[in-house]
C-alpha positions as CSV (number, residue, x, y, z in Angstrom):
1,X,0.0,0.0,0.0
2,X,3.3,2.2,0.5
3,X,3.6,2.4,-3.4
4,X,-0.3,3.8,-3.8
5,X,0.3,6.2,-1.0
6,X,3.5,8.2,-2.9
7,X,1.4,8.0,-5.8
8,X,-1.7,9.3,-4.5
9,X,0.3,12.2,-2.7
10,X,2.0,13.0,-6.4
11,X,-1.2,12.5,-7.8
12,X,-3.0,15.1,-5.7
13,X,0.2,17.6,-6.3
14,X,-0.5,17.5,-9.8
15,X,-4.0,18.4,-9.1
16,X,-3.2,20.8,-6.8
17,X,-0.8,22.5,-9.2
18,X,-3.6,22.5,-12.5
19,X,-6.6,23.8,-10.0
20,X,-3.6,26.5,-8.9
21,X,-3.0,27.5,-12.9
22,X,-6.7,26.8,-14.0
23,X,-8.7,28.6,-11.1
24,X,-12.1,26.9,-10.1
25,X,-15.1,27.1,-12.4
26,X,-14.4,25.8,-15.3
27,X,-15.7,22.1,-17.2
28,X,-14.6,18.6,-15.7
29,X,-13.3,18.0,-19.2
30,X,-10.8,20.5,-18.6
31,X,-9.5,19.8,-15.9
32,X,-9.4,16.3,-17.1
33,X,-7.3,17.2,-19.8
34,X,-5.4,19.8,-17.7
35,X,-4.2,16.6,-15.3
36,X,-3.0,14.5,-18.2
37,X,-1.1,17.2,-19.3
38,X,0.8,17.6,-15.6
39,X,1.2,13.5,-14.9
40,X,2.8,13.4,-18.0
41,X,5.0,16.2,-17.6
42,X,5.7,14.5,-14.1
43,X,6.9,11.3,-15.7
44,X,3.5,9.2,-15.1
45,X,1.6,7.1,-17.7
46,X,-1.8,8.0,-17.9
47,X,-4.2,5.7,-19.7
48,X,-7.3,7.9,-21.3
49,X,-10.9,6.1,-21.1
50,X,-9.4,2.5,-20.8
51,X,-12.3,0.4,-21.6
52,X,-13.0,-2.7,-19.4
53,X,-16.0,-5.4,-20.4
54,X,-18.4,-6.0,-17.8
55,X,-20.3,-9.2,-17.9
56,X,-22.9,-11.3,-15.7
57,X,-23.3,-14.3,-15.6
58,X,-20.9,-15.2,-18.6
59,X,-22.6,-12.7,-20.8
60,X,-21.1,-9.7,-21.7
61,X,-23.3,-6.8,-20.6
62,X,-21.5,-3.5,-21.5
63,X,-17.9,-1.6,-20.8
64,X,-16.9,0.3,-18.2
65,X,-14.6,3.6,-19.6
66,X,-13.0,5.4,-16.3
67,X,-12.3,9.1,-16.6
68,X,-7.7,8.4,-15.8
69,X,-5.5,5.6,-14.7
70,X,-2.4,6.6,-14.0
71,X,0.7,4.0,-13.3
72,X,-1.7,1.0,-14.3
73,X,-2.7,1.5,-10.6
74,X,-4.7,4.2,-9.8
75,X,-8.3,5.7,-11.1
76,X,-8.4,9.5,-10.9
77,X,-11.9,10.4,-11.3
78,X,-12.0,14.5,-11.8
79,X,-14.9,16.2,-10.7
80,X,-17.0,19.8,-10.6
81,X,-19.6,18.8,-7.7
82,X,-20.7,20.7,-4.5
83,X,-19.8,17.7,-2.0
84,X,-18.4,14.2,-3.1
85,X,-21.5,12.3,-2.3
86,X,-22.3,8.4,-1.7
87,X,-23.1,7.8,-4.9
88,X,-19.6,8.6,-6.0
89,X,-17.5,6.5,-3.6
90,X,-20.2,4.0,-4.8
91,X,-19.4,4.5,-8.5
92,X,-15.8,4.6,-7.9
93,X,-16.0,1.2,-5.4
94,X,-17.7,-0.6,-8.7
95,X,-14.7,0.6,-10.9
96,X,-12.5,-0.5,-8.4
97,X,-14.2,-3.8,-8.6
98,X,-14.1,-4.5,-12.1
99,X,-10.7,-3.2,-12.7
100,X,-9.0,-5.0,-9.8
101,X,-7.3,-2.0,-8.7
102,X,-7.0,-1.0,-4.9
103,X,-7.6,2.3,-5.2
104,X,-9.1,5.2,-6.8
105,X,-9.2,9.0,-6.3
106,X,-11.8,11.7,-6.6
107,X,-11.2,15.0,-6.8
108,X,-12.9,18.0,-6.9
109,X,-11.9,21.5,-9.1
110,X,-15.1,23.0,-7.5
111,X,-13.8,25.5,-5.3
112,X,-10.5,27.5,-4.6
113,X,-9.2,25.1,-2.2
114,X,-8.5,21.4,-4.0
115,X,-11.0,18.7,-2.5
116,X,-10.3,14.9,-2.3
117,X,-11.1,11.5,-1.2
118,X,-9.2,8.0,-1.4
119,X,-11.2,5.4,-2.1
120,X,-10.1,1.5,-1.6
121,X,-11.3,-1.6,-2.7
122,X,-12.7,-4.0,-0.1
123,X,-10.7,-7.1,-0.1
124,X,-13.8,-8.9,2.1
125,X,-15.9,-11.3,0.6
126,X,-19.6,-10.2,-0.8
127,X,-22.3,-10.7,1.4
128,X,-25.8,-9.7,2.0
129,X,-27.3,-8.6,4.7
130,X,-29.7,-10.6,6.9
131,X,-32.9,-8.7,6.8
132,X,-34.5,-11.5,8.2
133,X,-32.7,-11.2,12.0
């Protein structure tokens, strides 16, 4: 976990640097395309809208396309939003899950100060709850 810790950190320098050059208020897109441009320049590989199929039961159903994965290791998921909510931890725990990547980051361009949140994959077993007890 050492090895997705120095990467977050870098990763959250880069973003710190484009929301310092950029300003807050502009498109996700652009910010998007403003981080590729700084993890390159800081000698990462970012992969662009990898695809990866999703299938149940043995059938394919569809592809999942996250936003940056940089190092192979890490999903950097850029966002303009008020508040991370639920429902993107949630989204970002299901890429995790298909990819088989530990961990994924979002971050938000939204305001002046840079906003993010580390989300890991859970290594535990699926299970339902009881709704029965």
């Amino acid at each position: 976990m050492m090895i997705h810790e120095e990467l977050s950190g870098e990763i959250i320098g880069a973003a710190m640097e484009v929301l310092n050059k950029l300003k807050p208020g502009l498109d996700e897109k652009l910010y998007e395309r403003a981080m590729i441009i700084e993890l390159k320049r800081r000698g990462h590989n970012v992969a662009v809208q990898s695809s990866f199929p999703v299938s149940y039961r043995g059938e394919l159903i569809g592809t999942l396309i996250p936003d940056l994965i940089v190092d192979a290791a890490v999903i950097v998921d850029p966002k303009v939003v008020s508040c991370f909510t639920d429902t993107h931890v949630a989204q970002m725990i299901g890429y995790l899950n298909i990819t088989g990547l530990d961990l994924a980051l979002l971050i938000n361009f939204k305001n002046a100060r840079l906003e993010w949140k580390r989300v890991l994959r859970s290594n535990e077993p699926d299970e339902a709850p009881d709704l029965h007890a």
